[in-house]
C-alpha positions in Angstrom: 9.7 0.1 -10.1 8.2 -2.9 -8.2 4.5 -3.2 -7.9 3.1 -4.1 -4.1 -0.4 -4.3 -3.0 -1.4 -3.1 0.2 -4.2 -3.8 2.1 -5.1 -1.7 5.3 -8.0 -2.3 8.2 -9.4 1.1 10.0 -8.0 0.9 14.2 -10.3 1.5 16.3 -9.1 5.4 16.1 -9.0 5.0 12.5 -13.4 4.2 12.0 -13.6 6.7 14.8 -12.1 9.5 12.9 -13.7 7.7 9.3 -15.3 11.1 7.6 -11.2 12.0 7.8 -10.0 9.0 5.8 -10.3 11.0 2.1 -7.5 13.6 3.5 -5.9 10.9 5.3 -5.4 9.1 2.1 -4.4 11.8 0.6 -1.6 12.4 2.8 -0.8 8.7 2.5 0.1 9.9 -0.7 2.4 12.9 -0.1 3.8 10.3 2.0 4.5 7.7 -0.5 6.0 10.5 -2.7 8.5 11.9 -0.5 10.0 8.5 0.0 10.1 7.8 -4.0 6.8 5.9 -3.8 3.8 6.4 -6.3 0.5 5.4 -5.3 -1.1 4.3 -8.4 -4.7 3.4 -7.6 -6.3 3.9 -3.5 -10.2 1.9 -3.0 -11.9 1.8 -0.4 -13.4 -1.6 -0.1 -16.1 -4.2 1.5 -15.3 -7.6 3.0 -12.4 -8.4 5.2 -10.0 -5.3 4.1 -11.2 -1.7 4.5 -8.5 -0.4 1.6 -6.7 -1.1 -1.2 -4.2 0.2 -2.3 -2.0 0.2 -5.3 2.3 1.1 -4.8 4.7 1.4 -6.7 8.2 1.6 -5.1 12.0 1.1 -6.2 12.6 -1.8 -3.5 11.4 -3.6 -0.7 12.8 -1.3 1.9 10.9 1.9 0.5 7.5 0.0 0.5 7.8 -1.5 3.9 9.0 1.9 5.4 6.2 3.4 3.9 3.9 1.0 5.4 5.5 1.8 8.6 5.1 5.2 8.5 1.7 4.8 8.1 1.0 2.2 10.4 2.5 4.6 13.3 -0.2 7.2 12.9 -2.6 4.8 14.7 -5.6 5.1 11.9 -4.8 1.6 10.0 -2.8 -1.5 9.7 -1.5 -2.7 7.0 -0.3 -6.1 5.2 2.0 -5.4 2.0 2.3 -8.0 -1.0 5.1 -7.7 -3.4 3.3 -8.3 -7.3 4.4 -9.3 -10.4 3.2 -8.7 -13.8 2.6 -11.3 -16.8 5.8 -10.0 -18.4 7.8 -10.7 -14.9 5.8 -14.2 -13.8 7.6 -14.9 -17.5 11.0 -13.8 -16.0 10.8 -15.6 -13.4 9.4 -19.1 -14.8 12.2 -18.9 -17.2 14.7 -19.2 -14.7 13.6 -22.2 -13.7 13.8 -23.9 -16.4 
């Protein structure tokens, strides 16, 4: 499984409807499950992103459909980053030499 990070700012519909983020995380969730996504870690967070959340998916395509899917309900807007660990910075260093 890959590793992403996604970052999400409220809409304007999403801080007006803000005491319903909890559940709307947790269907974020649900979501992420049904398309063979795990959402490891979800914060809520200051400065220039409103959440934070931790994916894990098998490939590109699940993460940004996911991402998608979210971003269609109106409430946030995302920006996904594909992450590597220690053990695959090593993997890829090592290929070039």
């Amino acid at each position: 499984m890959a590793t992403y990070v996604v970052l999400a700012n409220f809409t304007e519909q999403g801080v007006r409807h803000a005491k319903d983020s909890p559940k709307r995380a947790d269907a974020f969730k649900d979501m992420a499950k049904k398309q063979g996504a795990t959402v490891k870690e979800l914060y809520w967070t200051q400065g220039q992103y409103d959440i934070t959340a931790i994916v894990e998916a098998p490939d590109d395509l699940t993460v940004t459909a996911l991402s998608l899917a979210i971003g269609m309900l109106g409430n946030v807007r995302t920006q996904t980053m594909r992450a590597f660990s220690a053990a695959d910075m090593k993997t890829i260093l090592a290929k070039i030499g």
